[in-house]
Each structure stands twice: as structure tokens, then as C-alpha cells.
N, C-alpha and C positions, 0 to 999 in steps of 0.2 A: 408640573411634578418636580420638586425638591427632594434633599436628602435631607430626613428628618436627624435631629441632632439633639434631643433629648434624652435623659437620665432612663426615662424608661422605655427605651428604642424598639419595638415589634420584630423584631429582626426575621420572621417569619414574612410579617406583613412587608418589609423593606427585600425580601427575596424576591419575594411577587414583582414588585413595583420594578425590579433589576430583568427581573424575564418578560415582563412586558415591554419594556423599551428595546431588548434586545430583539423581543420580533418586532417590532417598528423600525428596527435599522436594518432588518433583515426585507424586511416588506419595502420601505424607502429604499436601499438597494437593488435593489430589481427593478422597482421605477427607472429611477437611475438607467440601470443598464439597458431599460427598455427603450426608453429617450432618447438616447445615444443610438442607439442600433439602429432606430427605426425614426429618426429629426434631430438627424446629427448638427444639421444647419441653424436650428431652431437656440438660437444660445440663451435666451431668456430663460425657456422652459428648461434645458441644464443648468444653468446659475440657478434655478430653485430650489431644482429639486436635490439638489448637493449641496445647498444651504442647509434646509433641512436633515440632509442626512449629517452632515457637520455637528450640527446641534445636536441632535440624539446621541451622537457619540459623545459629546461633551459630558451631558447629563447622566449618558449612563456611568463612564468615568467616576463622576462625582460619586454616584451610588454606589460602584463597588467599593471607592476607596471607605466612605461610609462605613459600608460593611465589615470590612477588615480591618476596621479604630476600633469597631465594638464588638465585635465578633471574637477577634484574635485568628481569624481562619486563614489570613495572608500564611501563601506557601512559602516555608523555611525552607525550602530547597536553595543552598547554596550550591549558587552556577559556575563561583572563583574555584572553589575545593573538587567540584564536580571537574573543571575542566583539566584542574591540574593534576587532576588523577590518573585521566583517561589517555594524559598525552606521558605524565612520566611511568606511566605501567605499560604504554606501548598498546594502548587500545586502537586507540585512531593516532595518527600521525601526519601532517600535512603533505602530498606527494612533492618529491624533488625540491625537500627543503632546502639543503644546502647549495642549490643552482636559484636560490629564492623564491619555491615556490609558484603554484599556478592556482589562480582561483577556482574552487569548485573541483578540486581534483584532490582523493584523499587515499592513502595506503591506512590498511588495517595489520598490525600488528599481531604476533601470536597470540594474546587472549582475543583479541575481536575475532581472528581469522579463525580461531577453533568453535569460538560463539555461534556464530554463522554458520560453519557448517556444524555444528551438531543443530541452530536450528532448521534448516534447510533439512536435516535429517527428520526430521518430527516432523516437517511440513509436507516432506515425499511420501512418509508412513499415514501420515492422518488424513491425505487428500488422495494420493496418486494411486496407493498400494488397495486402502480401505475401499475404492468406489470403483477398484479396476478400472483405472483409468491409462488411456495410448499416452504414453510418455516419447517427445520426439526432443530432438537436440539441432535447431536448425541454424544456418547460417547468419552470422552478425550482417556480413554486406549483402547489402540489399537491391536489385537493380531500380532504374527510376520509374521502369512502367510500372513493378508491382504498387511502388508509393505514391504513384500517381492515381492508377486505380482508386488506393484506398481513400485518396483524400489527402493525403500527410504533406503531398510537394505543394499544394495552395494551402496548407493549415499551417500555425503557430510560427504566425507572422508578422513583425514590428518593424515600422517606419523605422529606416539605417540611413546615416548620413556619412561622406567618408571627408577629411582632411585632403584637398585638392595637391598638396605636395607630398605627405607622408603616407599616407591613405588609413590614416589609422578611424577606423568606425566606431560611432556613436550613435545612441539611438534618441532618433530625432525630437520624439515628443515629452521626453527628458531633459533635451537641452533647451526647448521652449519653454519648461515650467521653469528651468535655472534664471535662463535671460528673463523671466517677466519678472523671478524676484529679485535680479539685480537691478533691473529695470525699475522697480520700483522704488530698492534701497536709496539710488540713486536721485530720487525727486520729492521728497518728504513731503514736499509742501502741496501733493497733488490733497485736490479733495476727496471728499468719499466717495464720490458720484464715480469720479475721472480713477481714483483703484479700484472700483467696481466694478469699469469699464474691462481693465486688463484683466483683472481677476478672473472675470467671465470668459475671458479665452483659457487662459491657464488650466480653469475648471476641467475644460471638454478636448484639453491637447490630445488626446489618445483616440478623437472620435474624429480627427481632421484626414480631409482626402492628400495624396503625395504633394498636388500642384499647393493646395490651401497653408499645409505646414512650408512646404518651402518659402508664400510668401511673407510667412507670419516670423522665420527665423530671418530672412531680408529687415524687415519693419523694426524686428528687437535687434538691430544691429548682430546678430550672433555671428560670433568669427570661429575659426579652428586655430589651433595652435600655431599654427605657420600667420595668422594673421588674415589669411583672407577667406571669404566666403566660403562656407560647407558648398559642397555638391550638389547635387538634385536629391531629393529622397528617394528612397528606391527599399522594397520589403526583404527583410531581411527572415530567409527559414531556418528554425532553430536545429532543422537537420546537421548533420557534420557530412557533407559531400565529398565525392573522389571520384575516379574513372577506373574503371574494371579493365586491363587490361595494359601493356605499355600502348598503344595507339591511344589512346587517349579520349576512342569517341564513344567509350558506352559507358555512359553516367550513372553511378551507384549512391548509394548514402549507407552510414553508417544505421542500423533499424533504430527505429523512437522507441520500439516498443517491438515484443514478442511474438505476436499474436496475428500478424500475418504470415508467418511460414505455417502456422496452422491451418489458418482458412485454406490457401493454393494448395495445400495438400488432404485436402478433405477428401476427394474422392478414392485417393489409395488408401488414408485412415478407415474410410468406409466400407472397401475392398476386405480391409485387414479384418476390421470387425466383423466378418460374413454378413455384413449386409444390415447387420441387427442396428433398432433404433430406439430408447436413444442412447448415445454414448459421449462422453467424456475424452478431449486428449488435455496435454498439458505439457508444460515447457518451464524449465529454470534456465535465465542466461541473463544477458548484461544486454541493457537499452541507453541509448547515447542519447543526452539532449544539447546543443550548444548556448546554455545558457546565458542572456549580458548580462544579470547580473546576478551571480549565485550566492548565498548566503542563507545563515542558519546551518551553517557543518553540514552531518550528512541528511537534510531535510532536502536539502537542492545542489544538487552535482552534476555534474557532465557526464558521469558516467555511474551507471546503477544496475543494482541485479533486480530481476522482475521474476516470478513468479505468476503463470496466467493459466489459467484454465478455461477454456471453451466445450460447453455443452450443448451439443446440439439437440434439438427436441422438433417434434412437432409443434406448429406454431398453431394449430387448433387445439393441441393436447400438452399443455407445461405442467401436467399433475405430473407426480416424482415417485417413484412405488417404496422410497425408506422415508415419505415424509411422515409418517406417524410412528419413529423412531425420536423426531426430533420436536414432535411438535409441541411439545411442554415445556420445551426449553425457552424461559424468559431472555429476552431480549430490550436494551435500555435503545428506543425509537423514538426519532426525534423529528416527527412528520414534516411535510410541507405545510399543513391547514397550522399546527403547533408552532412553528417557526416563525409564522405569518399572524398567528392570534395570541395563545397564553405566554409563548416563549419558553415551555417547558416539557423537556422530555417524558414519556412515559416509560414505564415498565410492563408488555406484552408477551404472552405467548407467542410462540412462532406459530400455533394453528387460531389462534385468535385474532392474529394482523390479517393472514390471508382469509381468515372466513369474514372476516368485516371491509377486504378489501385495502385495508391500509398498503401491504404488498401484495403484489397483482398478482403472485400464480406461487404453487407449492414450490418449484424447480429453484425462483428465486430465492425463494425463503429456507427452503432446505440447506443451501452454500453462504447462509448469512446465518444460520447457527453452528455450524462446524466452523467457520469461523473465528466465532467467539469461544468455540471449544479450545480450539489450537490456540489462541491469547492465552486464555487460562492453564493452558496446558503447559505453555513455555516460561511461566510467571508472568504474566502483564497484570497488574492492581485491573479486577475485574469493575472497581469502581471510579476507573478513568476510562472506561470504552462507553459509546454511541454508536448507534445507527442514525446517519443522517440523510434522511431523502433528497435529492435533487429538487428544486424547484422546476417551474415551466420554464423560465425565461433562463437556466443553465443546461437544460436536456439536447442532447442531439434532437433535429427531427425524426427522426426515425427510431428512438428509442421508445421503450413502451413504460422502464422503471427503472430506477436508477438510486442506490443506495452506497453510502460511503460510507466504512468503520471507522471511526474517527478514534485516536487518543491523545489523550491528553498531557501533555509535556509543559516543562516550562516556557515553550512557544506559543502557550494555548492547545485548542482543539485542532490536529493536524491530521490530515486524508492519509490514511496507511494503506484501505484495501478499498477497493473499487466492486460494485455489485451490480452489472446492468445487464437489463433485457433487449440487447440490441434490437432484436427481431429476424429481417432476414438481411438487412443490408450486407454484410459484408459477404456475404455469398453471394449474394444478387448480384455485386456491381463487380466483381471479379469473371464470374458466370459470363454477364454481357462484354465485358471486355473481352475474353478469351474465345468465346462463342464455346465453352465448354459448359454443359450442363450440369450444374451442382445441387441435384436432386436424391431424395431417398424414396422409398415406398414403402409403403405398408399393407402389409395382409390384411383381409376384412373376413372378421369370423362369417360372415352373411353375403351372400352378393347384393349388388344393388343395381339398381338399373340408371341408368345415366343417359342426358342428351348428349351427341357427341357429334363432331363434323366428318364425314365422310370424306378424302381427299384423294382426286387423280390427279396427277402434275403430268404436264406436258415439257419432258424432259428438254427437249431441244429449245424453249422457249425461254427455260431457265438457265440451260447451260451458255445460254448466246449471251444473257443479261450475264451471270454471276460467275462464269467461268467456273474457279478453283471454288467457291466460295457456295457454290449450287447446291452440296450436302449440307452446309452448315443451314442455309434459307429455310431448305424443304423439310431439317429436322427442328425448326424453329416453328414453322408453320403445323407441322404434325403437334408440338408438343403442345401448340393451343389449342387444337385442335381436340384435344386431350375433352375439352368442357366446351357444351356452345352459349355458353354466356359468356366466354372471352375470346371464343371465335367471331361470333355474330357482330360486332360492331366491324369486326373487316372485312366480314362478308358483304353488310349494307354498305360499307365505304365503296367497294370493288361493284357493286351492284349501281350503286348512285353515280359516280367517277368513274369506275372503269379505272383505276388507279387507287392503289395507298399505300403507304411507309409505313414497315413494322422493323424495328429495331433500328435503322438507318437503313431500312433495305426499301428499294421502291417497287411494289407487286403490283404487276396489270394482272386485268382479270382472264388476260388469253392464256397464264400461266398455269391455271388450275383450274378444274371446278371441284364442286363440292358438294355432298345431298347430307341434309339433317337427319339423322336416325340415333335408335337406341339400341344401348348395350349394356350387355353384365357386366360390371366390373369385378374384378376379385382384388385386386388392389387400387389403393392409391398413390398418387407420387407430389412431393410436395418439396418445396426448398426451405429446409431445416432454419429455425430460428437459432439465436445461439446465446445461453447466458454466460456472461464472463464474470466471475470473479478474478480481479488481478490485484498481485500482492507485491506493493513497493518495500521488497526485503531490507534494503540498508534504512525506510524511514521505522521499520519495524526495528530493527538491530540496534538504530538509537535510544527511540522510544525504551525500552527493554532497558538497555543501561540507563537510562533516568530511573526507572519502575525499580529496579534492584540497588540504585545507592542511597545509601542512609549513614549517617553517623553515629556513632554508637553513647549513649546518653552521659555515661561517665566521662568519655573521651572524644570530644569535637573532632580533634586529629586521628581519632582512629575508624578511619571509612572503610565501609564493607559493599561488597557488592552481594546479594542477596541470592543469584544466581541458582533456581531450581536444579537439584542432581541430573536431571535428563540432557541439562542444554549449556552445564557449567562448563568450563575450558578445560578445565582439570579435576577430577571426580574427586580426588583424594591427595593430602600430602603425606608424606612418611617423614619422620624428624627423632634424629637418634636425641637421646636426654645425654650420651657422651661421645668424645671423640675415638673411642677406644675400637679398638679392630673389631672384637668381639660385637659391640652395639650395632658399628657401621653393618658387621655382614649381616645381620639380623633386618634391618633395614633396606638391603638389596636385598633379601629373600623375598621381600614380602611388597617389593615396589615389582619386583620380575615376577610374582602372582600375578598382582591386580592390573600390568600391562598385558601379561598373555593371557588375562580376560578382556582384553579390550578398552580396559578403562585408564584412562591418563591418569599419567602420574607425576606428582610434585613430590624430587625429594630434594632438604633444604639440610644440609651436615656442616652450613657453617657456624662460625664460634659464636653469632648471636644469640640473648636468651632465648628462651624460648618463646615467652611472651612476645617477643621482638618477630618469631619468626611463625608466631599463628596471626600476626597484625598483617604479616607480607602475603602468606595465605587468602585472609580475610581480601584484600585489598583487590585481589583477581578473580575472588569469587569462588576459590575451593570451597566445600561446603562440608567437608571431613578431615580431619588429621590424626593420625596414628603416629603415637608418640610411644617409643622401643626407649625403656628405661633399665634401673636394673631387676626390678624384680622380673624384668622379660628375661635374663637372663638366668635367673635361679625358677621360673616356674613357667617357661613360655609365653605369659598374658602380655597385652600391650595395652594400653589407654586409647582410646579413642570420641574426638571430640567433635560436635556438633558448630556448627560457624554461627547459625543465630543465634541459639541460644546458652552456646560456650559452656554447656553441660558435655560432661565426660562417662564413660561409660569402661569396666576394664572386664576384657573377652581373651581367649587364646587366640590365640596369634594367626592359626590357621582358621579360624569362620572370621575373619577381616573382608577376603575376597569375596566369599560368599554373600556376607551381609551388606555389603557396597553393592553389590553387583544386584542385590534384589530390589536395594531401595533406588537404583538409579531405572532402574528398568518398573517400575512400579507395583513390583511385589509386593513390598513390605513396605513400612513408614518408620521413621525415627521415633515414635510412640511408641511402636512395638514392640522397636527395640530395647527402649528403656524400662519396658516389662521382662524383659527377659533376662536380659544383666543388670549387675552391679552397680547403682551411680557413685563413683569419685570424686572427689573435694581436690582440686588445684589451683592454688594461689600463682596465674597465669604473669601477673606482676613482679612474684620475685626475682630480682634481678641475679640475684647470688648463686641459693640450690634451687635449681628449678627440677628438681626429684618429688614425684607426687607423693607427699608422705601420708600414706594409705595402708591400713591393713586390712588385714580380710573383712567382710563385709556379709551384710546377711539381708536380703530382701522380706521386710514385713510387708504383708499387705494388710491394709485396715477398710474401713468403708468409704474413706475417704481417696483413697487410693495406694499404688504400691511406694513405698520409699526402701533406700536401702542404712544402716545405720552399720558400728561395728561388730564384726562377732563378739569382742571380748573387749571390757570395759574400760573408756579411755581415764588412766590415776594424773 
């Protein structure tokens, strides 16, 4: 497959041909990683299969560039104008600049910091408030048993090497792929065979055991700074660790992630909610990762706000009782079989993926449409979001489905929100750690009749064996006892042996006996699955500023940030047209309104045009300016301008607050507005009189729509 390079180009058929090699790199990747995982040692069959994904990627390269010669569809987003916006308007800012700086660490300035929280505020109303959901605010330090428990102290872990004098660390399978290309620079004359040879290590550095990498940096000579040999290798977790306490011996970590203080606290959540299932908690706070190498701004930081939601449900019953509120909500899905075959998203219902199974149960697919409501809610271009499924070979084992919203930036397609159906794990392995049981039940309109294990324990047999530990045994045995098709195999074991191990516990069979009978049950008890949606807010808060800057056509140098009324920094500016007492106070009247409503306010009284000071405006994203001139002062009215589309509008002075405060709250819309008043003509570029020369006005309306022209005839 070539990139065709004719006059009359298919550019259709040339899409195709781009989405199919892209699920061949997406399917040849997973090989890949499957290889590795699972014949790590086997380096032929990784030098192939990384050949070939090499080449896919070349090829597809060439097609999109293709694309973008005859298309003209390459994004003009300029990344130099974007950047130097966002850092001389005080959006983002590098943290501890003037001490030079720490990679991966970033302060948010007044408009980002007001950004952020007003979106965080639509994200608390659209998710926490709407679906009654338990809102908790839990501790950042985390001790090590909970993170041990979960997984996290052996997860998100790379081969570390240290400098034997300085101790400064590197990470090891990084400084193998460096040495094989200096390694090679260094021998020109090897043949193909003999860089074949190295290359093939290079390929699989990240799939090497500690002892294997150590002796492959010995072999490429690799030294540290000081000159002599790195260290041993030894895994380095991307946790940020500490000790809880001045003694120094209870080991904590800063948390990865939110969403363990939720789980350990299920049962008082459970408590709270009378018992009732299923329900909803949720958390906003800050997850620490220790990244080696961060990069892409705030796509990857050390430190980040997370947004997660955990829903627990019956794991026989993941139907949702609002999913046919949402189930006509189209959704752009981007399957695994599609990823793996056509290479091209589809556009689905949300009850038409779960009725055909594409996603596995309503509960998922109910939190991957409000979702994409809250995107569109807060401005994100609805035509840079996906839903991307997990493949097999990236799924936890124990997940059942797993979806990622993706958008799309100048980085590409980047993971913003996380959509997975764990199942029951994270209650399960918490449960057995703690020997607390992390169960709900549920009422059955019917009774039903059940096999069940009938149990007498021989109290003194177990308290000799388990001491302190006797109640937790006996109510572990009860609970299986619950069902005798998960009691019966330890009864046959105790029947066969005379002995068996349940949990780590070793049960003789002098400790109990037992008789099969049945019972009514009126409920059941089960350990709650859990779907999480989690929302990585700063990769959202970037994305968002890409989605809202543009340049404005007449003027390259004059950038606007696009900023929806609900989630701008600042609702409104007020800007006198003189410096004269009289203006100015007219202008704190009406900036002291629309603040004791609530809504932020820009006011800008210095001697630049005006033109000059709706650019300043535009540039943070205000999306209304009220400009107090003088016929504000001979008749009360002010001018008031719209930031996309720099149309004006002239209203009394008093429905200002009013009409901002409806359209930011989504009463009203700026269409409306402009049915209802006056539109005015301002030559926004005068640099001289910037006085809107306007007189009274009179709104025709025709079939074509309303306009407004003069009352009386301009000579």
C-alpha cells in the first residue's frame, strides 16, 4: 500500500486506506506487547514483530502527510502563539520559576485557577448533585497496607539505576537504548547482520529481567557520570513515599489516585445511604504520580486533580433505572473489533451499543453519556471526542469493560476520562485483607428457597487453633455457608482430608460439622461491583484551552479564547469610553451589580483604546463587555458586546446584571438577546474617538429575520 500522488486523488478512498493501517498498528501493537509479556527471552520473535510495527507506522506517516498536501486539512493550530499566550496571560506558569524550575510541576495562574474551578463547579452539579451522589473529601497520605492491598506498591514500576558516587537515578532501559546508539555510532563499518544483532536488544530493553539489563549495561560499556559502573538495577515505584509519624516506621505514600479512600470506606457510605443499593460516592482532590520523565505541559505532571466516581451495583444487576433518559444520546465509539479491523470510529446510540453488546451493561453506558454531556456543556468541539474501548491485552484481569474518552489536542487523541467495570475486585481484596466484610443485600419481592449449610462449631476447637482471630474464621465460614455450592467443595475437602485451607485459615473437620438443608431466603447478600468513571481535570483544563483558542481572521495577533459564559474566568468586563468621574462611577455601579450577583468581573479604566482593551478581554476569555459611554450618561443605556462575534447590542444600564446572569446560568442565549434589543455599529479599531456614533435605532423585523437600522434618516 502506497500514498497515491495523482491529480485526481480519492481522498475518500485515501481515508480508508489511513484507517486501515492505523488498525494494523493498533493490532501489530498488541502483538507486540503480547510477545513481550509473555517471551520476553524469545528476541527473534520481538525483532519482528517491531519491525513490522515500524513499518506501519512509516507508511501510515506517509498517508497522512499525503493527505494534508491535497486535502489542505493539516491543523493550523499554532502551538508558538498558543503557548505564548497562555504563559504571558498567567494561565499556566512553570512552578518555582525563578529557583529554575522542576519538571512536571506547574502553577495555575488567575484565569486558569478561576477556569478550573468554575469547571469543577459544573462537574459537581452535572455528576454529584444530579445523581445524588455521597460526596467524601479524603486524605492525600495514604498508609502502605491500604496501597499494598490495592496493588499500587508492586504496580507502575521501571528498572532504576543509581550513580555509585552521586546517587543520582536513571532509568535503566533508557540508558540501554542510549548506549546501543552510541554503540553503534561509534562502528560504522559493522554490517547489517552485526546492527541487527544490537538492534534486536535495543528493541525489547523494557522487557529485560534486573540481573539480564545489568549485564547488557556491563557489555555496552555504560558508565554514570562519576565514570564508573551504574549500580545494580532495582524497580523504581512511581509513588512519592514518606513515614507517617516522627519515628519514622510507618510507611505512607503520597495517594496515585482517589479512589481508595472510597472503597475502605464503603461500609459507613453504605451505613449512610440506609442500606439502599445501588448508589454513587464521589471525590475531587489531587493524585501524585512521580514521573521520570514528564512532558507535554499539563498532560503529565507529578501532581494532578482527579475527579472519580465509584458506583456500586449489583454485579448480577448493572441495569441503571435513568438509562432511557440517556439512551439516544449518540455517542462517537471507537471499538476494539474497529481498531483491530476498519480502523474507524462509529457514531451509536447509547441503547444501541448496549443492546448489540458493544458496551456491556446500562450502568456503564449511562456515565459515558453524561460524560460527553459535561464536554459539551463546558465548550469542548463535540467533534474532537471518542469513546475508546480497551483492548484484551490493556484490560486489568479482572475488569469486565473499559472505555476511555479521548480528545483530541495538538498531541493527538489523549485519555482524559476513564470508564471501567471493575467488577468486584477492589472490595474483594480490601475485604480479605481486613477480614471485614464488604457486602450489601438485597430484598427479594418473592421468597425463594435455597440449598444452604447448616453450621455447629465447636467453640473450644477453634478458639485453641485461632485465638483472637476465632470470630473472624467462624463468620467467614457462616458467610459461605450462605450457598452450598460454595460450601460443598470444603465440606468434600474436610470429608476427604479431614483438613482444608479457606482464606489462609487451616480448618480440621473436628472444628464443625455441618447438615445440608433448605431455606427461605427473603434476601440476598452480595459484594457490590463498582463502575468508575474517573476524570483526569488538569488533562481536561488543557484540552479545553486548545478547544477555545483561535485567532481571529482579520487579525493573526488578535487571540481569543472562546470560553462558554458558565465556565469563563470572568463573565463580564465593564470599560468606561472616558476617564471622567462621572463615566468611572457609572462603571463601579454596575461592576458592584453583576459582582453581588455572583459573576466576575473585569473592569479595565485604563487610557488604552478601546479596541486595545476588548483584545485584552478577548484574550482571557471574557465573553461580554459593557462599554458606559456618553450617551450612558444623558440616557442611562450602555453598549454591550458579544466576544465571538464582536456584535453590540445597546440596553439600560439596569437589565445588564440581569441579562448576563441568565445567559451564564442557561436561561437565555445571545440570540435572544439580539431579538430583543437594539444591534449597534462600532468601529472597534478606531484608535482616536472610540464613542459608538449611534442614534436611536428601530428593530424591523422581515422574513428573513430581525435587524435593527436608524430611526431617522442618515443625510
Amino acid at each position: 500500500m502506497s500514498p497515491a500522488n495523482n491529480d485526481d486523488l480519492d481522498l475518500t478512498s485515501l481515508q480508508d486506506q489511513i484507517d486501515a493501517l492505523a488498525a494494523q498498528i493498533t493490532k501489530q501493537g498488541a502483538k507486540v506487547r503480547e510477545i513481550k509479556k509473555n517471551s520476553s527471552s524469545d528476541a527473534d520473535a520481538i525483532a519482528e514483530a517491531v519491525d513490522v510495527l515500524q513499518k506501519l507506522k512509516i507508511e501510515h506517516k506517509e498517508l497522512v502527510e499525503t493527505m494534508e498536501k491535497n486535502s489542505g486539512s493539516k491543523d493550523d493550530f499554532n502551538r508558538q502563539i498558543f503557548d505564548e499566550l497562555i504563559l504571558r496571560k498567567m494561565f499556566v506558569v512553570p512552578s518555582f520559576e525563578i529557583h529554575g524550575g522542576v519538571k512536571g510541576l506547574f502553577d495555575l495562574g488567575p484565569p486558569a485557577c478561576a477556569l478550573k474551578a468554575a469547571m469543577i463547579d459544573v462537574w459537581r452539579k452535572h455528576f454529584i448533585l444530579n445523581e445524588a451522589m455521597l460526596e467524601m473529601e479524603c486524605t492525600c497520605l495514604t498508609p502502605e497496607s491500604v496501597l499494598k492491598t490495592s496493588g499500587h506498591v508492586d504496580r507502575f514500576t521501571d528498572l532504576m539505576v543509581k550513580d555509585v558516587e552521586s546517587g543520582e537515578c536513571f532509568r535503566a532501559d533508557k540508558l540501554l537504548e542510549d548506549a546501543i546508539d552510541a554503540f553503534l555510532e561509534n562502528n560504522p563499518t559493522f554490517t547489517s547482520e552485526e546492527r541487527e544483532e544490537h538492534l534486536r536488544i535495543q528493541r525489547q530493553a523494557d522487557a529485560f529481567s534486573p540481573g539480564e539489563i545489568d549485564d547488557l549495561l556491563i557489555k555496552y560499556d555504560c558508565k554514570g557520570p562519576s565514570g564508573k559502573p551504574y549500580s545494580s538495577s532495582f524497580p523504581f515505584n512511581l509513588m512519592f513515599k514518606t513515614s507517617i509519624g516522627p519515628e519514622g516506621t510507618s510507611v505512607g505514600y503520597l495517594r496515585p489516585e482517589t479512589a481508595q479512600g472510597l472503597f475502605v470506606n464503603f461500609k459507613r457510605l453504605l451505613d449512610f445511604n440506609a442500606q439502599k443499593m445501588p448508589f454513587a460516592a464521589a471525590q475531587i482532590g489531587l493524585g501524585f504520580r512521580n514521573e521520570i520523565a514528564p512532558r507535554g505541559g499539563l498532560l503529565r505532571v507529578r501532581e494532578f486533580c482527579m475527579g472519580e466516581i465509584e458506583h456500586f451495583v449489583n454485579p448480577l444487576d448493572k441495569s441503571h433505572p435513568k438509562f432511557s433518559t440517556i439512551e439516544d444520546k449518540e455517542l462517537v465509539l471507537f471499538g476494539r473489533e474497529d481498531q483491530l479491523g476498519s480502523g474507524k470510529t462509529k457514531t451509536v446510540t447509547a441503547g444501541d451499543a448496549v443492546s448489540t453488546g458493544l458496551i456491556n451493561n446500562e450502568t456503564l453506558a449511562y456515565f459515558m453519556a453524561p460524560t460527553q454531556l459535561f464536554m459539551e456543556r463546558i465548550g469542548m468541539d463535540p467533534k474532537r471526542l471518542r469513546f475508546r474501548q480497551h483492548l484484551e491485552t490493556e484490560m486489568a484481569h479482572y475488569a469486565c469493560d473499559c472505555w476511555d474518552l479521548e480528545i483530541k489536542s495538538s498531541y493527538g487523541w489523549v485519555e482524559c476520562v476513564g470508564h471501567a467495570d471493575r467488577a468486584c475486585y477492589d472490595l474483594d481484596v480490601h475485604s480479605k485483607a481486613t477480614k471485614t466484610p464488604m457486602v450489601a443485600t438485597q430484598k427479594l419481592d418473592d421468597p425463594v428457597e435455597k440449598e444452604v449449610a447448616k453450621l455447629k462449631f465447636d467453640r473450644k476447637a477453634l478458639g485453641q487453633a485461632f485465638k483472637g482471630d476465632q470470630r473472624v474464621v467462624s463468620g467467614l465460614l457462616e458467610s459461605l455457608a450462605e450457598d452450598w455450592n460454595t460450601f460443598e467443595p470444603i465440606a468434600n475437602a474436610l470429608d476427604r482430608n479431614g483438613s482444608t485451607v479457606v482464606d489462609g485459615y487451616e480448618i480440621t473437620k473436628d472444628m464443625m460439622t455441618w447438615t445440608k438443608t433448605v431455606k427461605k431466603v427473603h434476601e440476598i447478600k452480595f459484594t457490590p461491583s463498582v463502575i468508575e468513571p474517573s476524570f483526569g481535570m488538569g488533562r481536561i483544563l488543557y484540552s479545553l484551552l486548545e478547544h477555545s483558542f483561535y485567532q481571529r481572521d482579520a487579525d493573526e495577533q488578535r487571540c481569543v479564547m472562546k470560553f462558554n459564559p458558565q465556565v469563563a474566568p470572568q463573565k463580564c468586563a465593564v470599560l468606561p469610553i472616558s476617564s471622567n468621574p462621572e463615566t468611572n462611577a457609572v462603571v463601579d455601579e454596575i461592576a458592584s451589580s453583576l459582582m453581588e450577583s455572583d459573576l466576575s468581573t473585569r473592569v479595565d479604566k485604563s487610557t488604552a483604546s478601546l479596541g486595545r482593551r476588548y483584545a485584552r478581554s478577548d484574550e482571557v476569555g471574557v465573553p461580554f463587555a459593557v462599554t458606559v459611554d456618553f450617551e450612558t450618561l444623558a440616557d442611562g443605556t450602555v453598549t454591550l458586546r458579544e466576544r465571538d462575534s464582536t456584535v453590540q447590542i445597546r440596553l439600560p444600564k439596569t437589565d445588564v446584571t440581569r441579562l448576563i446572569f441568565d445567559i451564564v446560568h442557561n436561561r437565555s442565549s445571545w440570540e435572544e438577546v439580539k431579538k430583543k434589543y437594539p444591534v449597534v455599529t462600532v468601529n472597534e479599531d478606531d484608535e482616536g474617538n472610540n464613542n459608538p456614533k449611534v442614534g436611536p435605532t428601530t428593530i424591523v423585523k422581515t422574513s428573513r429575520g430581525a435587524f435593527s437600522r436608524p430611526t431617522e434618516n442618515i443625510i
